[in-house]
C-alpha positions in Angstrom: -41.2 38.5 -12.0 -42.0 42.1 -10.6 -43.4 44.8 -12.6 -41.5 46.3 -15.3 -43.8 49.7 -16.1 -42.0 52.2 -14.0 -38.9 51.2 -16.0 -38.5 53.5 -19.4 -39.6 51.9 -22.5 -36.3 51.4 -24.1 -35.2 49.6 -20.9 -37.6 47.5 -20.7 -36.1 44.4 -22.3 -33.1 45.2 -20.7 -35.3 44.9 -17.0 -36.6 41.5 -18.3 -32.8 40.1 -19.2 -31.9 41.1 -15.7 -34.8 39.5 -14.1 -34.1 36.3 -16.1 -30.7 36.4 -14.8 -31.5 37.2 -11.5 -34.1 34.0 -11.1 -31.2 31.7 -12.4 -29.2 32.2 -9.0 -26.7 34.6 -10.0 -26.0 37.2 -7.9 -26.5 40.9 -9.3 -24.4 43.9 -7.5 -24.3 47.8 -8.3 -20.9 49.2 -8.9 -19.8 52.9 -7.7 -19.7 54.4 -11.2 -23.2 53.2 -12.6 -22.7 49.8 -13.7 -23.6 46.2 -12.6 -21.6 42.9 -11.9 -23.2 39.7 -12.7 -22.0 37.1 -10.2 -22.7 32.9 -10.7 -21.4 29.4 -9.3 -21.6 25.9 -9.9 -21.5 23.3 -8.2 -21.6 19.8 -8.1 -24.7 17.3 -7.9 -21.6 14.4 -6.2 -20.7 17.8 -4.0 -24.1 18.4 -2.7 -24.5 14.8 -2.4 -21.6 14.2 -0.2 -22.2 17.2 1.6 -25.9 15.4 2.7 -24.6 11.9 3.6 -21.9 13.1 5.4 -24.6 14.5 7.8 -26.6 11.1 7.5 -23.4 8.7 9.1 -22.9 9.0 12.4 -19.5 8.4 12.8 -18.4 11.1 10.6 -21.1 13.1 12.8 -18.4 12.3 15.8 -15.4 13.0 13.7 -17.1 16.2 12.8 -17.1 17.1 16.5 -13.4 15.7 17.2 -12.6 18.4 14.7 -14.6 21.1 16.3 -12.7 21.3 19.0 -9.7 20.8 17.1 -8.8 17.0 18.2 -8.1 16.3 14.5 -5.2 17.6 12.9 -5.5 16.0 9.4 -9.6 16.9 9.0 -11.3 20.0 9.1 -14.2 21.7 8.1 -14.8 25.0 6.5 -17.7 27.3 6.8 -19.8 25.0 4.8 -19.8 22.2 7.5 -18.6 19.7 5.3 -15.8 17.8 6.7 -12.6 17.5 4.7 -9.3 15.1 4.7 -6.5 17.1 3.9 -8.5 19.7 1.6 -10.1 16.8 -0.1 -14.3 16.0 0.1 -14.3 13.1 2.5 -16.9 10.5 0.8 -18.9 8.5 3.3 -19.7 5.0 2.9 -23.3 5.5 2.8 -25.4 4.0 -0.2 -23.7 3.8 -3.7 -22.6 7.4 -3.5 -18.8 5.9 -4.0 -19.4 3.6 -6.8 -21.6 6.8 -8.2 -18.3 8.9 -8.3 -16.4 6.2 -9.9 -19.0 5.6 -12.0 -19.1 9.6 -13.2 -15.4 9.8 -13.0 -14.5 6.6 -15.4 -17.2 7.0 -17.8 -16.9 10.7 -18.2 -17.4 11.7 -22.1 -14.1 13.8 -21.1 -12.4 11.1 -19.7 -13.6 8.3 -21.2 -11.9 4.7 -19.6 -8.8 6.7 -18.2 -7.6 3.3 -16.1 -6.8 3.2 -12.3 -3.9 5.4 -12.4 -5.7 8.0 -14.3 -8.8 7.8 -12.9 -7.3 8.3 -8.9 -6.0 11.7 -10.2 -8.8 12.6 -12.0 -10.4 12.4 -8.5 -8.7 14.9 -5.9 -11.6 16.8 -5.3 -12.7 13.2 -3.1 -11.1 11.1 -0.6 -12.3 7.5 1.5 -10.4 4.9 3.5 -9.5 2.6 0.6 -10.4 4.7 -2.2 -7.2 3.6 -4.5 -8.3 -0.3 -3.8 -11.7 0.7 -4.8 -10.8 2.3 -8.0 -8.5 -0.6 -8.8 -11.4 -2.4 -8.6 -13.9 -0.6 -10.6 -11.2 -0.5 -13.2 -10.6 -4.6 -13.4 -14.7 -5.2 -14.0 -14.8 -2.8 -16.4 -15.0 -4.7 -19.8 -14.0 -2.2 -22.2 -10.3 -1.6 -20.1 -10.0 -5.4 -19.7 -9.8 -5.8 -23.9 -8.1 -2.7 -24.2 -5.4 -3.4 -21.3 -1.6 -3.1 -22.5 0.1 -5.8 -22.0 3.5 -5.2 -20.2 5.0 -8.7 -20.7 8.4 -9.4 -22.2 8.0 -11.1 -25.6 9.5 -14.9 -25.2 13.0 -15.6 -26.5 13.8 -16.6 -29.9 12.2 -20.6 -30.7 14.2 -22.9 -32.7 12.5 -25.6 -34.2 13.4 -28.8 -33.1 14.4 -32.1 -34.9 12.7 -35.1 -34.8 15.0 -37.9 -33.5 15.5 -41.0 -35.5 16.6 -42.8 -32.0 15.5 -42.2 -28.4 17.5 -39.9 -26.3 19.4 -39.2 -29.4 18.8 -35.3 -28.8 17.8 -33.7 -25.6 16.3 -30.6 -25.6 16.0 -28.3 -22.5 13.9 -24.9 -21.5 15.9 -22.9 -18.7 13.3 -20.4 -16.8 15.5 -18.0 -14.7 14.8 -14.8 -12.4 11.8 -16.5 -10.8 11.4 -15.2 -7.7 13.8 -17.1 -5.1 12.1 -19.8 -3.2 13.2 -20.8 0.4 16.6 -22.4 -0.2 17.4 -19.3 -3.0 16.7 -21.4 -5.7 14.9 -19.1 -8.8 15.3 -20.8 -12.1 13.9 -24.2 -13.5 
């Protein structure tokens, strides 16, 4: 931190706050009439991570030049290099950083098991060939949504108990199982 004894004394603390803002990264500018405007981002660990695989796979390093000189309609890159699909962070298939953003997006405190459905739109900020296979999944070895999974089954029909014949063949009770799907000659019931 730079000296603060050309600074009046009842400034001084003020000076220090400044400098303590200024060495977190925000950005500090001087406005017209006297004042100052604190400026600060944030940004994603997963972002920068992306951002340095995608310069680590070669084949995005090729796309990334297809793109350049405009070859690629559906990618593109802004002035921060990192190539996107359709304004989405594309995710290289380089290491676990994938199963790292599934991981962070299903086990968010915030989101908390949101299942596959869910959990695809929680992630629009990231996009891979196969990403809604890969969440599906993430999602079916997940324990805690495999006991917690809604069941979307009809409940059976009504049961009738049955009598106990005195004779053989004296009653005949059948099951009908109907709207199976049809089989080569149309047949879908048993």
């Amino acid at each position: 931190m730079g000296s603060v004894a050309y600074v009046e004394e009842e400034k001084r603390e003020l000076a220090k706050d400044v400098h303590r803002i200024a060495r977190l990264g925000a950005r500090l500018m001087n406005i017209s009439y006297g004042g100052v405007t604190v400026q600060n981002g944030a940004e994603s660990s997963l972002v920068v991570d992306v951002k340095e695989m995608q310069d680590s796979d070669p084949i995005l390093l090729e796309l990334k030049g297809a793109v350049h000189n405009q070859r690629v309609e559906v990618f593109s890159q802004r002035g921060d290099g990192v190539l996107r699909y359709q304004d989405k962070l594309y995710v290289p298939d380089v290491g676990e950083l994938r199963q790292h953003i599934l991981a962070e997006a299903h086990n968010s405190k915030y989101s908390n098991h949101p299942g596959a459905t869910n959990m695809y739109h929680l992630l629009v900020v990231y996009w891979w060939n196969g990403m809604k296979r890969d969440i599906a999944d993430f999602v079916a070895k997940c324990p805690n949504c495999q006991q917690v999974k809604v069941q979307h089954h009809k409940p059976g029909g009504m049961t009738q108990e049955i009598d106990i014949p005195t004779w053989k063949w004296e009653v005949i009770n059948v099951d009908f199982i109907t709207r199976l799907p049809c089989t080569r000659r149309q047949h879908d019931s048993i």
